[in-house]
C-alpha positions in Angstrom: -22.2 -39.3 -5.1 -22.3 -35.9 -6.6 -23.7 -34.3 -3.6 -20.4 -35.5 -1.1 -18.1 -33.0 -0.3 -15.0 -32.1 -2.1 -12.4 -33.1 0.9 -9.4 -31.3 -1.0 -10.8 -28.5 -1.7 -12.4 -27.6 1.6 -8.9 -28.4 2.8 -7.3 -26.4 0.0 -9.2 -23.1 1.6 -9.0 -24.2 5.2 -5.0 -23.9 4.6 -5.6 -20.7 2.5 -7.6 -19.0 5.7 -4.7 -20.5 8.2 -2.0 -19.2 6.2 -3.1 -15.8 5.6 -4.0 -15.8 9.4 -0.5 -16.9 10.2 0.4 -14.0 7.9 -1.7 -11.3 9.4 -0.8 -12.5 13.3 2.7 -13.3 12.6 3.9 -10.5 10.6 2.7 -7.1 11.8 3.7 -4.8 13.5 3.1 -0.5 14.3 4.9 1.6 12.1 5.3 4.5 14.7 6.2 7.9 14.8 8.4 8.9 11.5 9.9 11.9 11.2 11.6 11.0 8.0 8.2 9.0 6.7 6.0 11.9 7.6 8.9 14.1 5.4 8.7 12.1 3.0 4.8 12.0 2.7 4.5 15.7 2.9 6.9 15.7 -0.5 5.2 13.3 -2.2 1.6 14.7 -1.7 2.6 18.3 -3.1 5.0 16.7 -6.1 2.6 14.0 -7.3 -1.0 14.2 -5.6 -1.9 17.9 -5.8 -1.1 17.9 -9.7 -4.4 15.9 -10.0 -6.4 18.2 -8.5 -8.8 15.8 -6.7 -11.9 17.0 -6.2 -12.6 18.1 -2.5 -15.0 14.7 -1.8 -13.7 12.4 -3.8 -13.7 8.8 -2.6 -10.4 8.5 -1.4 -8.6 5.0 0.2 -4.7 5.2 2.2 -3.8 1.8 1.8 -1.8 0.5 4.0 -2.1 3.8 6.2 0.5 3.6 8.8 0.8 6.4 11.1 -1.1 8.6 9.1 0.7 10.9 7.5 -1.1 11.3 4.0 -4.3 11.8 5.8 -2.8 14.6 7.9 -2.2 16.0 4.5 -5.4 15.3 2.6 -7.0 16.6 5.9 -5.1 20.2 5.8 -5.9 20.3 2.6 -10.0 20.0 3.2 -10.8 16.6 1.8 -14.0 14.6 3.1 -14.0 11.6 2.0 -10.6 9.7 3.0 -10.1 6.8 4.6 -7.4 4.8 5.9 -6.8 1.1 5.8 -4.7 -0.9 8.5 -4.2 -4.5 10.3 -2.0 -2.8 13.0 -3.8 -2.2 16.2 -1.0 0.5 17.1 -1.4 2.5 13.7 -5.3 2.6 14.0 -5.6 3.7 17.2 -3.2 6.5 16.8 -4.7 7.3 13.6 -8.2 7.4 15.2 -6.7 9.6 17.8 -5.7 12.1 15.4 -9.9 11.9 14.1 -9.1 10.1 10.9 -11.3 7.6 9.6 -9.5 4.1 9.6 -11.2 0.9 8.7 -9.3 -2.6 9.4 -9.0 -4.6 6.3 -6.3 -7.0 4.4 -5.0 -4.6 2.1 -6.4 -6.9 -0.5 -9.7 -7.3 -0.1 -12.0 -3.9 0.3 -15.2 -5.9 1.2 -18.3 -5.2 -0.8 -20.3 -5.5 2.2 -19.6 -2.1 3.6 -20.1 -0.2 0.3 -16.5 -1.3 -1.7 -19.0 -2.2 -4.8 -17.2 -2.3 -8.0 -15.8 1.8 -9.8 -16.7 3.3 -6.3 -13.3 4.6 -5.9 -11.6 7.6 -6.8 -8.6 7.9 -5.9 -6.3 4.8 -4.0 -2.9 6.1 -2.0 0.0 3.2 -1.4 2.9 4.0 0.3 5.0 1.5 1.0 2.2 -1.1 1.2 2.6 -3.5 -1.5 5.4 -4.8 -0.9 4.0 -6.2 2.3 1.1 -8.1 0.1 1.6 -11.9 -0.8 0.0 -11.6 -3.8 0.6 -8.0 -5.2 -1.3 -9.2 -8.3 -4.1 -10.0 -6.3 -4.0 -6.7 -4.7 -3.8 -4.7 -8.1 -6.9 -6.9 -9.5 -8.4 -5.6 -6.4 -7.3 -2.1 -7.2 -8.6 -2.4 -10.3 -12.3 -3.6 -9.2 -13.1 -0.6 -7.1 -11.6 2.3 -8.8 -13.6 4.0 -11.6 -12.7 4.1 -15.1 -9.7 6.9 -15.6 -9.2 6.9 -11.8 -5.4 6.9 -10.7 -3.3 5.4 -7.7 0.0 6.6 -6.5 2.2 3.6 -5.7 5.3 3.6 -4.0 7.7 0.6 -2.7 11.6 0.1 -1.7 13.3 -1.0 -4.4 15.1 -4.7 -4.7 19.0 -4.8 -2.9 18.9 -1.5 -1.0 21.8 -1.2 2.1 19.3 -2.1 4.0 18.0 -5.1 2.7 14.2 -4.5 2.8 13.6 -8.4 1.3 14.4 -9.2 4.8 12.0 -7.2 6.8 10.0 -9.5 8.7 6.5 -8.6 6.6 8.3 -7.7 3.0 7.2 -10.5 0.6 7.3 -8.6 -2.9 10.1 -6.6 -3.6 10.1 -6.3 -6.6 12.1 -4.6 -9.5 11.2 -1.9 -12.1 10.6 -3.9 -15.1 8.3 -6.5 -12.7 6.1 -3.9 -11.1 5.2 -2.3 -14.8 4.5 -5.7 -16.0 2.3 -6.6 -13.5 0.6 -3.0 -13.7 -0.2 -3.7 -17.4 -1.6 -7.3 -16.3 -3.6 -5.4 -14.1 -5.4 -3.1 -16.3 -3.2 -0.2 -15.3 -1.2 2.4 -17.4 1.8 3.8 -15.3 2.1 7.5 -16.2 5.0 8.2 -14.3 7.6 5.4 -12.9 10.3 7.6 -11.0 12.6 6.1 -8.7 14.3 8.4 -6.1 17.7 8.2 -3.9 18.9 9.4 -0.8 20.9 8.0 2.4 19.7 8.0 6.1 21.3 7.5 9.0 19.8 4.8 11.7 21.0 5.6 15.3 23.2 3.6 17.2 24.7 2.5 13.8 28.3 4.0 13.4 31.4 3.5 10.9 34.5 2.7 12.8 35.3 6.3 13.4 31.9 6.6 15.2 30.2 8.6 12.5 26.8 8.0 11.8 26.8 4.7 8.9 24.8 6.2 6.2 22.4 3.5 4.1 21.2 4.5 0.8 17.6 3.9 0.1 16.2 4.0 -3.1 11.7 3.9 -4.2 10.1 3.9 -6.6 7.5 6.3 -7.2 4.8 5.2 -9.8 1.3 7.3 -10.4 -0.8 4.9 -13.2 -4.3 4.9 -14.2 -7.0 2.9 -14.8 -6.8 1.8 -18.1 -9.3 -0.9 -18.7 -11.3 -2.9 -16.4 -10.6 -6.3 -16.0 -13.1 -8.9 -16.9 -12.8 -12.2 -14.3 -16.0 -12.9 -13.2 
């Protein structure tokens, strides 16, 4: 009897691998050309990344990658060893294009199998990625696993009831607020150095106040640099 299989739980991870598939086919979508993202990025880099002084080859991961815009950066600035991670078809191939190295994974799950072995990280960049995780603890375990002891990542997501109501973008499942993201940091074996959150309004086009001004919508992220505090034991 002992040798039958367990029918609930090969159907409890059969509807695990459908739902994350529903997920992942469902939900994405290309980021695109950003002149205000690619702003953005170039700000963040030189207020929060070149302070570390990374060295040159350092094993560097873009989560979540988008169109690219930290790589261009990291790339002007003569790094080697960057790479960026993305599910959307559109995002890779224009990263490709522009000779970056892009590797499609979940954001999730680095896979051991092509070299993501456990403190082989040195460095992890996510801009507005986590919020699109299910399981953002998951994803900070994760985090956790492959960066090296003392090793940092720069984390940045919207914060919870902007103007323009980011819970309801169609692939935003965690946005969460300040006290949250630092809990689940510490759970994680992170310290967050900095937690900065920073304001500002844009404009979307074709969206006017009654007088036919542009409607302004104010935005507000939080910025978050934390290191690797302890490594997590859960094998």
């Amino acid at each position: 009897m002992k040798d039958l299989i367990d029918i609930n739980q090969t159907l409890d991870l059969v509807k695990l691998k459908l739902y994350n598939e529903w997920l992942y086919t469902a939900h994405i979508y290309d980021e695109g050309p950003s002149n205000m993202h690619e702003g953005l990025t170039t700000k963040v880099v030189e207020k929060y990344i070149d302070p570390l002084n990374l060295p040159k080859d350092a094993a560097i991961l873009d989560v979540g990658c988008g169109a690219g815009y930290f790589l261009d950066e990291m790339k002007k600035r003569g790094y080697t060893n960057v790479v960026g991670i993305t599910l959307s078809p559109g995002d890779c191939k224009t990263c490709q294009d522009k000779g970056h190295t892009i590797k499609k994974y979940d954001i999730s799950f680095l896979p051991q199998k092509d070299g993501y072995y456990d403190e082989s990280v040195d460095f992890i960049f996510s801009r507005q990625a986590l919020e699109h995780s299910p399981y953002p603890i998951f994803t900070l375990i994760e985090y956790n696993r492959v960066l090296k002891q003392g090793a940092r990542i720069y984390i940045e997501v919207p914060a919870p009831e902007c103007d323009r109501k980011h819970e309801f973008n169609p692939n935003h499942y965690s946005i969460l607020g300040e006290s949250q993201l630092i809990a689940l940091l510490q759970r994680c074996g992170f310290k967050a150095e900095q937690f900065q959150a920073i304001e500002f309004g844009i404009g979307i086009p074709n969206v006017t106040n009654d007088d036919g001004t542009l409607k302004e919508f104010k935005e507000k992220y939080y910025c978050i640099v934390a290191v690797k505090d302890r490594p997590l034991d859960i094998k």
